[in-house]
py3Dmol code that shows the C-alpha trace and the ligand (Angstrom):
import py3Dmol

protein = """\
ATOM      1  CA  UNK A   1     -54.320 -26.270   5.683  1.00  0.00           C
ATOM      2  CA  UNK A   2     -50.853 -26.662   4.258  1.00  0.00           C
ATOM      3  CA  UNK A   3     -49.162 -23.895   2.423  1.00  0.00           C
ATOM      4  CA  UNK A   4     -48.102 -24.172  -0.945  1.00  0.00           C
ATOM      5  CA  UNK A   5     -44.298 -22.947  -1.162  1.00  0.00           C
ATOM      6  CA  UNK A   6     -43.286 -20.682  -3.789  1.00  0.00           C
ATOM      7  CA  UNK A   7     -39.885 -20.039  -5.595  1.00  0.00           C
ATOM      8  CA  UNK A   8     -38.282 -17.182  -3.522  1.00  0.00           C
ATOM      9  CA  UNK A   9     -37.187 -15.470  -6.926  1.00  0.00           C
ATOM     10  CA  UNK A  10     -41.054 -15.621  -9.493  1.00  0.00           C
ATOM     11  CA  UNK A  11     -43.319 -16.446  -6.658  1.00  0.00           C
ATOM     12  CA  UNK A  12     -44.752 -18.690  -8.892  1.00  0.00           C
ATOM     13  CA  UNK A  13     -43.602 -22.434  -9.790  1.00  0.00           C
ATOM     14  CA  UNK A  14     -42.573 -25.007  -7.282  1.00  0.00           C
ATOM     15  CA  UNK A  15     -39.391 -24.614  -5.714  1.00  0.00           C
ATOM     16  CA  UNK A  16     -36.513 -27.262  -5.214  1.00  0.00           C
ATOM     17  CA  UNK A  17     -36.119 -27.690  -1.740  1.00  0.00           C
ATOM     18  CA  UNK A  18     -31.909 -27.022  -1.917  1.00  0.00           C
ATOM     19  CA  UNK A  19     -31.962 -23.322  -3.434  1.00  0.00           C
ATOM     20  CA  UNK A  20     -35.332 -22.249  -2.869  1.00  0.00           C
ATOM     21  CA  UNK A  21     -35.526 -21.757  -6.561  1.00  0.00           C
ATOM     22  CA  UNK A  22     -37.888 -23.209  -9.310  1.00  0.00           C
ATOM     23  CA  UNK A  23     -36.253 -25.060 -11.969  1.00  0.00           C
ATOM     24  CA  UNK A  24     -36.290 -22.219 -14.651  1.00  0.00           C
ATOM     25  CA  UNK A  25     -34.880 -19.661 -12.174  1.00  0.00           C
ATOM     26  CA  UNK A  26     -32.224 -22.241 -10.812  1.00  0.00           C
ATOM     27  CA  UNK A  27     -31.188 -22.672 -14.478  1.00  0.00           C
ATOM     28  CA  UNK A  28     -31.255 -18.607 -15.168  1.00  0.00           C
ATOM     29  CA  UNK A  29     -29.302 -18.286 -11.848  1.00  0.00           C
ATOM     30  CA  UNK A  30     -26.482 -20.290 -13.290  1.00  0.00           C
ATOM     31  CA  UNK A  31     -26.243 -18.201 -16.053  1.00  0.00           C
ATOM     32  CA  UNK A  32     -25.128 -15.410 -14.221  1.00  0.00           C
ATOM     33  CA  UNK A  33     -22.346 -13.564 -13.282  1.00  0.00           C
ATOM     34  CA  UNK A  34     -22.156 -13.818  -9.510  1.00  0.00           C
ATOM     35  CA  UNK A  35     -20.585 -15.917  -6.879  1.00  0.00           C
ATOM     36  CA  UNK A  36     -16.796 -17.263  -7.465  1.00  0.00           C
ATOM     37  CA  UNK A  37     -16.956 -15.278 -10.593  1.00  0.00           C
ATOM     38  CA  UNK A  38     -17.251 -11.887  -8.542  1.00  0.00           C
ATOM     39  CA  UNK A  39     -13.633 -11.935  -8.116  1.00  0.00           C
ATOM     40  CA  UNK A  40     -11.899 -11.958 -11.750  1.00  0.00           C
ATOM     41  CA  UNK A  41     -14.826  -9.408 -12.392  1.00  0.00           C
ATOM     42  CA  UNK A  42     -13.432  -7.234  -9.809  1.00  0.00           C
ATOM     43  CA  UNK A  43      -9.735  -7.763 -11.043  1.00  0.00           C
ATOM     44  CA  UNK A  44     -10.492  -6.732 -14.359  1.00  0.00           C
ATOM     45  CA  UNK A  45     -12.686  -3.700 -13.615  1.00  0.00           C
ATOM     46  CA  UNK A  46      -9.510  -2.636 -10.755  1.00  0.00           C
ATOM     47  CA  UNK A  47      -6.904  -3.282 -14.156  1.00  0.00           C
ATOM     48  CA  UNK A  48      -9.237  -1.181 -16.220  1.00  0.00           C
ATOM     49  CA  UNK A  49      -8.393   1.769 -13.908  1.00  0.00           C
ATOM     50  CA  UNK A  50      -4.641   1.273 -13.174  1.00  0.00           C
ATOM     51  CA  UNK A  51      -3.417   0.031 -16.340  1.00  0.00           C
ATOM     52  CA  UNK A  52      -3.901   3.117 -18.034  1.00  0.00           C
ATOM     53  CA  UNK A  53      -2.689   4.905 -15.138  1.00  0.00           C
ATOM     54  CA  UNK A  54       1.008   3.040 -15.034  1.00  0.00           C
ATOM     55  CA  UNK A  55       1.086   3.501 -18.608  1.00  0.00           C
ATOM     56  CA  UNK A  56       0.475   7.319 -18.306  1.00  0.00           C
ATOM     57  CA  UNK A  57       2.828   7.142 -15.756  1.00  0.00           C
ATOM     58  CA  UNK A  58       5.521   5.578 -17.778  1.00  0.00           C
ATOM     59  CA  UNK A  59       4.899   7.448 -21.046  1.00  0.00           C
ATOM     60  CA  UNK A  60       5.366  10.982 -19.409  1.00  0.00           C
ATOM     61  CA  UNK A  61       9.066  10.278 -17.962  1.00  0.00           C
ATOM     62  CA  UNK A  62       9.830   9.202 -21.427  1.00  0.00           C
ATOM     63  CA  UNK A  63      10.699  13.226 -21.903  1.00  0.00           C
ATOM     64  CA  UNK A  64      12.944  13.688 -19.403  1.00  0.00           C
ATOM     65  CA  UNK A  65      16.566  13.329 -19.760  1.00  0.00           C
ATOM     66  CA  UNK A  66      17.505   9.898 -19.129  1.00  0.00           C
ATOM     67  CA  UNK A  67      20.127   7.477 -20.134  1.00  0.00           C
ATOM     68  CA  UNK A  68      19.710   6.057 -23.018  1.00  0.00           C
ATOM     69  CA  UNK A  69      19.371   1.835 -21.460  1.00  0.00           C
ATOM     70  CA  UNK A  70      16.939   3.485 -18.984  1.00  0.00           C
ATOM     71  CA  UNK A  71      14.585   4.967 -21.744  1.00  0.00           C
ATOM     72  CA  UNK A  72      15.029   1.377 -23.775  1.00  0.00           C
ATOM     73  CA  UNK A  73      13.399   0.044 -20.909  1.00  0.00           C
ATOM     74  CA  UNK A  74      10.858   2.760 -20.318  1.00  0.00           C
ATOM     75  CA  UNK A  75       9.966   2.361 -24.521  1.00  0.00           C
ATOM     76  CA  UNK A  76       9.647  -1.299 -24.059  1.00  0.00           C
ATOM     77  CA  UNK A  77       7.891  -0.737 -20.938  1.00  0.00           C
ATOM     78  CA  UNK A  78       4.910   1.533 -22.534  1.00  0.00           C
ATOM     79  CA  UNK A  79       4.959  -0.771 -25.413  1.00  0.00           C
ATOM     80  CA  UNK A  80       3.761  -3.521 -22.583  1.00  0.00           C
ATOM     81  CA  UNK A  81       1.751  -1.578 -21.104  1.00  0.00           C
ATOM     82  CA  UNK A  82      -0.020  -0.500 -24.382  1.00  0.00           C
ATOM     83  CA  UNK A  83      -1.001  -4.017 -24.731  1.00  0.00           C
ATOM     84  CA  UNK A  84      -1.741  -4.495 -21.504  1.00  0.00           C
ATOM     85  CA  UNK A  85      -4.449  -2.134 -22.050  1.00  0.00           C
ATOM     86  CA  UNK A  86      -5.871  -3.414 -24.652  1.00  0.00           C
ATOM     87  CA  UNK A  87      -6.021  -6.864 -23.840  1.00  0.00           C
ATOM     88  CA  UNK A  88      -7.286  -5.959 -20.648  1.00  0.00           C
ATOM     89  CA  UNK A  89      -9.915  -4.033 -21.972  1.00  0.00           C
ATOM     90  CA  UNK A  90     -10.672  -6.895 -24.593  1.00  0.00           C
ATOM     91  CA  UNK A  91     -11.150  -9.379 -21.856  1.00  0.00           C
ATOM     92  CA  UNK A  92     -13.515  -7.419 -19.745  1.00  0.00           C
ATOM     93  CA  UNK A  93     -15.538  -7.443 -22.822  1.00  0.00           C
ATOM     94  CA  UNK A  94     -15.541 -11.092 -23.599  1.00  0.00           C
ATOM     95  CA  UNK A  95     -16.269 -11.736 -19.943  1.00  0.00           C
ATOM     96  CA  UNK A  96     -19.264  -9.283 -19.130  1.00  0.00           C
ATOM     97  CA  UNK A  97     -20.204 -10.107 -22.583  1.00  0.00           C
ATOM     98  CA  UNK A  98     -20.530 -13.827 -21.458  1.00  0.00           C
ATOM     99  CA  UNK A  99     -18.907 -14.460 -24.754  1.00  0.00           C
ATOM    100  CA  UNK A 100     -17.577 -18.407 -25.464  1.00  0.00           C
ATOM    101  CA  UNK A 101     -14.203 -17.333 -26.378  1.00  0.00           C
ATOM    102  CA  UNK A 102     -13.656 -16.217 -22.767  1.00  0.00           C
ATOM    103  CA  UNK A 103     -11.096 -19.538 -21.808  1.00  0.00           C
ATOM    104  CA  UNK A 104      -8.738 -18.353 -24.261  1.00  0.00           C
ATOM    105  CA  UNK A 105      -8.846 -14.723 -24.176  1.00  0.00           C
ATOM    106  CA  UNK A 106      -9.065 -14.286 -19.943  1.00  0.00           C
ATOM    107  CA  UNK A 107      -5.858 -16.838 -19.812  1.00  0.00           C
ATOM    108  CA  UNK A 108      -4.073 -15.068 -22.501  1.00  0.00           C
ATOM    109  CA  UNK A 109      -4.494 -11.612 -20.294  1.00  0.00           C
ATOM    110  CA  UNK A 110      -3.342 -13.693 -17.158  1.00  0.00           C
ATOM    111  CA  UNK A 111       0.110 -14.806 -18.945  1.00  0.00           C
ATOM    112  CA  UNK A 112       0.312 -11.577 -20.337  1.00  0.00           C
ATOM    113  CA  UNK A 113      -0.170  -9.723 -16.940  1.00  0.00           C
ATOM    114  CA  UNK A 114       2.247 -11.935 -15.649  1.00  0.00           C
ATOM    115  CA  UNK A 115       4.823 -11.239 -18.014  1.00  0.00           C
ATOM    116  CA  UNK A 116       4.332  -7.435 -17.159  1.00  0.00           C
ATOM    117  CA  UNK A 117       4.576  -7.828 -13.663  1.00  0.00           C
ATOM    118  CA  UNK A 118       7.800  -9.597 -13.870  1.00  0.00           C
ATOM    119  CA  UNK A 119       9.162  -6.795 -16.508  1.00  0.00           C
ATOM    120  CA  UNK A 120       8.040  -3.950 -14.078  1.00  0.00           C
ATOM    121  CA  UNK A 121       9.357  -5.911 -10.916  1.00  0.00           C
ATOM    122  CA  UNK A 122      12.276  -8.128 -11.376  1.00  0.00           C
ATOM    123  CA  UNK A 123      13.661  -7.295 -14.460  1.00  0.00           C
ATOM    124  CA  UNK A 124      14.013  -3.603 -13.091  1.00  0.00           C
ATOM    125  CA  UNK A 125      14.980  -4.700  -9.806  1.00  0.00           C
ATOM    126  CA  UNK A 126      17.840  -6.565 -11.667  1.00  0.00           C
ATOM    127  CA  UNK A 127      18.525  -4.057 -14.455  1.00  0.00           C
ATOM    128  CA  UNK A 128      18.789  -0.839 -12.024  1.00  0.00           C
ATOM    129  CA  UNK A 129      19.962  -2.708  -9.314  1.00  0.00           C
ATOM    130  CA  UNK A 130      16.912  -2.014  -6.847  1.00  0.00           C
ATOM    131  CA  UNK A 131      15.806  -4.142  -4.510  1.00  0.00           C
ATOM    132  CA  UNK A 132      11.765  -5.113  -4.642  1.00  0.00           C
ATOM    133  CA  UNK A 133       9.380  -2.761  -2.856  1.00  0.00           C
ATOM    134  CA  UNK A 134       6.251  -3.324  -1.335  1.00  0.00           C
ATOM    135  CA  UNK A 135       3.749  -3.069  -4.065  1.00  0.00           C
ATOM    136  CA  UNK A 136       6.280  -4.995  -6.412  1.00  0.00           C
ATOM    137  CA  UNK A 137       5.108  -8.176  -4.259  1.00  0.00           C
ATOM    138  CA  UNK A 138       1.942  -7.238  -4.208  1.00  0.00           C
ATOM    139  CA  UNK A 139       2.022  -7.122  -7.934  1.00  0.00           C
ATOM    140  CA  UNK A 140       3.484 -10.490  -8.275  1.00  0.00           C
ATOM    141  CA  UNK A 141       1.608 -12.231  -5.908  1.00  0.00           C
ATOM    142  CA  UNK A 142      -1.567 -10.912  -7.684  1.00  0.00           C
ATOM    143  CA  UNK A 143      -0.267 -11.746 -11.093  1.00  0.00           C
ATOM    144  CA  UNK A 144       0.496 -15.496 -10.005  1.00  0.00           C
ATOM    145  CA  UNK A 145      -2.780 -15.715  -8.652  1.00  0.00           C
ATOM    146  CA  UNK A 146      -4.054 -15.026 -11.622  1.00  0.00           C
ATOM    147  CA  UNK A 147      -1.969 -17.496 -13.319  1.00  0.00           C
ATOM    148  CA  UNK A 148      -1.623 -20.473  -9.846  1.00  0.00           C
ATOM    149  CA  UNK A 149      -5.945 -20.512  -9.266  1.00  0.00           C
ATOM    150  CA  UNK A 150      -7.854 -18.467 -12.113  1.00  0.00           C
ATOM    151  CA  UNK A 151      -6.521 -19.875 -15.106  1.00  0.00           C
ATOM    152  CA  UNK A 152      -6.844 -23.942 -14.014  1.00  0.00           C
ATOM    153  CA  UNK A 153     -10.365 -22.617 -12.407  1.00  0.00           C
ATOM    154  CA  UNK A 154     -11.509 -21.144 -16.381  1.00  0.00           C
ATOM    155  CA  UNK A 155     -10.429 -24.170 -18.072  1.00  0.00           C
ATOM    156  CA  UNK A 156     -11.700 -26.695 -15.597  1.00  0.00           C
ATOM    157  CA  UNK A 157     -14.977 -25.244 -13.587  1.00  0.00           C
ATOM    158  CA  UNK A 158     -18.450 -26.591 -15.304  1.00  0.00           C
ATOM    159  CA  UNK A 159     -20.053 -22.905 -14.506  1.00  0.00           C
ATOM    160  CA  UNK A 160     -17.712 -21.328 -17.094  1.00  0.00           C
ATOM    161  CA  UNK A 161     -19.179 -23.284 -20.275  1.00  0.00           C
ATOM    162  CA  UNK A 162     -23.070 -22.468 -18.686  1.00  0.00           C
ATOM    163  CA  UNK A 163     -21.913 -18.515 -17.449  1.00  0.00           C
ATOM    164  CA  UNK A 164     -19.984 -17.993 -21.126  1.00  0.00           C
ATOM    165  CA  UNK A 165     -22.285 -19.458 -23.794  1.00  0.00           C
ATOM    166  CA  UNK A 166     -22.550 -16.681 -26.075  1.00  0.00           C
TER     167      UNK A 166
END
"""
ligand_1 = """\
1
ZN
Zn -38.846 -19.305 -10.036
"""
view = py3Dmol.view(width=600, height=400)
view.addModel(protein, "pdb")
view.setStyle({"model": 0}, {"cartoon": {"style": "trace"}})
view.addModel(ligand_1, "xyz")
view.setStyle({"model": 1}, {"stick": {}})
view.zoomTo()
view.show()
């Protein structure tokens, strides 16, 4: 006697022979969070920690005695940071939130974050005449990869309008 095959997720329907999955569970699997999307998840839970860490790092040499170009900087600096935070913080929402408005507000915080790397990298390495360090390029390079393969992959991927329909 032949065995019926089940869907490997509700054990009940009919599965498709590709994914295993019934129909109804294919479709609720591509609702999810999971796959490619793993990554920009990751990136904003990782900024959620070490945002507010630079900008506690850059709002406490604020008091010490400084020139007053360098604390311009540092002022301007927190400012970015400030924002950072919250947009950050704003975008992880939208996104775990699977909210519609996602495009706009995840590719906002990727220019943004790109802007701050460059203030925090070059334009310091140019104003105090340092040269880059290590986790300057690492910065950058994660910034533009933000800005080279996430942002064309949010405005052009067909998962994003089925993930973000909210
Ligand atoms: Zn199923």
């Amino acid at each position: 006697m032949e065995i019926k095959m089940k869907c490997i997720h509700c054990h009940e329907n009919e599965p498709n022979k590709e994914s295993g999955l019934c129909d109804s569970c294919e479709s609720k699997e591509s609702t999810k969070i999971n796959g490619l999307l793993y990554l920009p998840a990751l990136g904003l839970c990782v900024s959620a920690i070490l945002t507010p860490i630079s900008f506690i790092k850059y709002f406490s040499m604020l008091s010490s005695n400084l020139p007053s170009y360098v604390v311009y900087y540092l002022y301007a600096g927190t400012f970015i940071l400030f924002i950072d935070i919250l947009m950050t913080y704003f975008s992880a929402w939208t996104f775990f939130k699977k909210k519609k408005s996602i495009k706009k507000v995840i590719i906002s915080y990727y220019i943004f974050g790109t802007i701050t790397a460059l203030y925090f990298t070059i334009l310091a390495s140019y104003l105090f005449n340092m040269p880059l360090t290590t986790p300057d390029i690492r910065a950058l390079t994660s910034a533009f990869v933000g800005l080279i393969f996430w942002v064309p992959y949010f405005l052009l991927s067909k998962r994003i309008p089925m993930v973000f329909s909210k």
